[in-house]
Kinemage of the C-alpha trace (Angstrom):
@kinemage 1
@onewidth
@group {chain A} dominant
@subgroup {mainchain}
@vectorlist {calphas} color= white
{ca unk a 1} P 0.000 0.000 0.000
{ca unk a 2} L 2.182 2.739 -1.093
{ca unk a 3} L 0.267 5.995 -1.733
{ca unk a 4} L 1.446 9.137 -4.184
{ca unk a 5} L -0.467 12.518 -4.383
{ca unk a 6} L -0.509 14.759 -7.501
{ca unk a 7} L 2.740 16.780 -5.628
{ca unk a 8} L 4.381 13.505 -6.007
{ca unk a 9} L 4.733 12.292 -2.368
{ca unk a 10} L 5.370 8.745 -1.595
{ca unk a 11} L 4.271 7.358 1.353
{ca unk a 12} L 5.881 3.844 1.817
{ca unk a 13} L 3.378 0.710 3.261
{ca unk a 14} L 4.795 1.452 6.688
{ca unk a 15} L 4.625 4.852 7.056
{ca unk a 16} L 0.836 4.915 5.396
{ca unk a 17} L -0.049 2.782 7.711
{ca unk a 18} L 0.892 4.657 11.000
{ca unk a 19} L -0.797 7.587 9.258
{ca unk a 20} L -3.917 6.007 9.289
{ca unk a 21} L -3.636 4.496 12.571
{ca unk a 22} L -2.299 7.939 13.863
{ca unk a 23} L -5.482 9.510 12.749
{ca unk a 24} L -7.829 6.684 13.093
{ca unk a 25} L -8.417 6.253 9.382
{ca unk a 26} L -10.306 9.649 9.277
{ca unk a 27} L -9.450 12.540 7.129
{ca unk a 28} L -7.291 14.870 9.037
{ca unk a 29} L -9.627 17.852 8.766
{ca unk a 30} L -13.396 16.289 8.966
{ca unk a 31} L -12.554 13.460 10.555
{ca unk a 32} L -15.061 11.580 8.380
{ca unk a 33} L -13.957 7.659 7.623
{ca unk a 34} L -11.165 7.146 4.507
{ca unk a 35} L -12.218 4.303 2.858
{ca unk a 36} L -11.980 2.819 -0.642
{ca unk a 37} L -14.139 5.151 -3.136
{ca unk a 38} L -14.501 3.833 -6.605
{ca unk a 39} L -13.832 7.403 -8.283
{ca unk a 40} L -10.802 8.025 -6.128
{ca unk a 41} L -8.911 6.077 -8.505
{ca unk a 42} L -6.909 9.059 -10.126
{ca unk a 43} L -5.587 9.778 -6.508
{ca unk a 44} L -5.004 5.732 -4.828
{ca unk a 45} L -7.310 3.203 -4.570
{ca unk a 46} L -8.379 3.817 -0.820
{ca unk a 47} L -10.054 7.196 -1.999
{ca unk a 48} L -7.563 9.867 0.233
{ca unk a 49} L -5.254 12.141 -0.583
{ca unk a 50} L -2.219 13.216 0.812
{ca unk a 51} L -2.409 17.120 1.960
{ca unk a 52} L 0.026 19.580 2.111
{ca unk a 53} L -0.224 21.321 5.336
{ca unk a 54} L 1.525 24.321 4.495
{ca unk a 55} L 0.869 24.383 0.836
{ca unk a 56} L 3.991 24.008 -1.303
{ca unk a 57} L 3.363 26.910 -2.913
{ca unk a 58} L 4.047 28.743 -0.129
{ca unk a 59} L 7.024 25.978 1.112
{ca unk a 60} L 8.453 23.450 -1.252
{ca unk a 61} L 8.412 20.700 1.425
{ca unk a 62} L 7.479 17.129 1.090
{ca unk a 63} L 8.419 16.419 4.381
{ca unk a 64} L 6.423 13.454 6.135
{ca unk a 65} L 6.120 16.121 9.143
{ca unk a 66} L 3.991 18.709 6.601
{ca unk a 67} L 1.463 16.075 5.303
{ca unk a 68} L -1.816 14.395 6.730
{ca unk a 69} L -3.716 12.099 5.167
{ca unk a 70} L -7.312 14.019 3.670
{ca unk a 71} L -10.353 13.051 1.774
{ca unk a 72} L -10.019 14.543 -1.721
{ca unk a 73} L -13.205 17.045 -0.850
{ca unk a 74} L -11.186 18.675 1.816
{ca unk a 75} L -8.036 18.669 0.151
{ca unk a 76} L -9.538 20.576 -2.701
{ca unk a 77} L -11.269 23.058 -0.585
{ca unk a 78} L -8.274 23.814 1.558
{ca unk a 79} L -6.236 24.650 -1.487
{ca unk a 80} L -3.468 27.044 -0.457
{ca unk a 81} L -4.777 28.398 2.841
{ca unk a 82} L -2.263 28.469 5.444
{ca unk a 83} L -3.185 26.327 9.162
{ca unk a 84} L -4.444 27.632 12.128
{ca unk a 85} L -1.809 28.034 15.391
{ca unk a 86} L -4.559 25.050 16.328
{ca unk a 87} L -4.276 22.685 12.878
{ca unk a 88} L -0.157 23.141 13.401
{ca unk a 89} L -0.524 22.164 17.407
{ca unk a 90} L -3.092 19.125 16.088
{ca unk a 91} L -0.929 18.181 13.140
{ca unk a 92} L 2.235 17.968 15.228
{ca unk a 93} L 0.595 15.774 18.023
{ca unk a 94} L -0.583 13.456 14.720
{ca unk a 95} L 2.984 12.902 13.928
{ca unk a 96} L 4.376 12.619 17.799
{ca unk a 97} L 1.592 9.484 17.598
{ca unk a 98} L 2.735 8.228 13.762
{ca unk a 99} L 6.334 8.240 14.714
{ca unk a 100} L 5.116 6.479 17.864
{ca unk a 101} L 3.302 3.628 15.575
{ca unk a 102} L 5.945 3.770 12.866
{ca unk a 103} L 8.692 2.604 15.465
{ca unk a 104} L 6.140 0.065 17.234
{ca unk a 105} L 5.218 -1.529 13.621
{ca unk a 106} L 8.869 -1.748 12.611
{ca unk a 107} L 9.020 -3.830 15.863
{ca unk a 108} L 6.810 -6.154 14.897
{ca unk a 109} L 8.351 -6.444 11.370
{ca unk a 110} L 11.941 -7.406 12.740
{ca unk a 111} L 10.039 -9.665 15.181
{ca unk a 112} L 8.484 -11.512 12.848
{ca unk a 113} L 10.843 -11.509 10.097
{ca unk a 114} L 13.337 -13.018 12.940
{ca unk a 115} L 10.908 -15.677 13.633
{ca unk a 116} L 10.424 -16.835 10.574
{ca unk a 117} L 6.908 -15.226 9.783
C-alpha cells in the first residue's frame, strides 16, 4: 500500500499505515472515515489524498512532518490556505503518535521476520 499525491509524495506501506492508525483512518480535517471510493482512482485506490499542510506553494516541502492524510473534498477546498496556530498544534501531536506507531510496527516487522513469519 504505497500511496502518491498529484505533488508527487510517496508514502511507503509502513509509514501509510501509521498515518492512518495515527489519525484513526479519518481525514485529518473532517474526521469523516477514509475508505476505498470507486472514483478516487486518479488519486489511490483507498479514496484519500495526501495534503500539504503548508501548501507548497508557499514551502516546497514534502516532508512526512507537513502532510496528513485528507479526503479529496477537503483537500480541494483547503487549497493554499495556510493552518491555524490550532491545525499546526493538532498536526504535530498526529505525527508525535505516527512516529510512535511507525517505530512500534517496525518492531513487529523485525520480530516476525526473525521468527520466521
Amino acid at each position: 500500500m504505497s500511496v502518491r499525491n498529484r505533488s508527487a509524495v510517496k508514502v511507503g506501506p509502513l509509514s501509510a499505515q501509521a498515518f492512518l492508525l495515527a489519525q484513526a483512518n479519518t481525514c485529518f480535517y473532517c474526521t469523516n472515515m477514509l475508505t476505498p471510493h470507486r472514483f478516487k482512482a486518479k488519486f489511490n485506490e483507498f479514496g484519500w489524498t495526501v495534503d500539504h499542510v503548508i501548501p507548497r506553494s508557499i514551502i516546497k516541502s514534502n516532508s512526512l512532518n507537513n502532510i496528513v492524510f485528507s479526503c479529496d473534498t477537503c483537500n480541494n477546498s483547503k487549497r493554499d490556505i495556510l493552518p491555524s496556530k490550532e491545525t499546526l498544534s493538532l498536526v504535530a501531536d498526529m505525527h508525535r503518535r505516527r512516529r510512535e506507531i511507525l517505530k512500534e510496527l517496525k518492531r513487529e516487522l523485525e520480530e516476525r521476520q526473525k521468527n520466521g513469519g
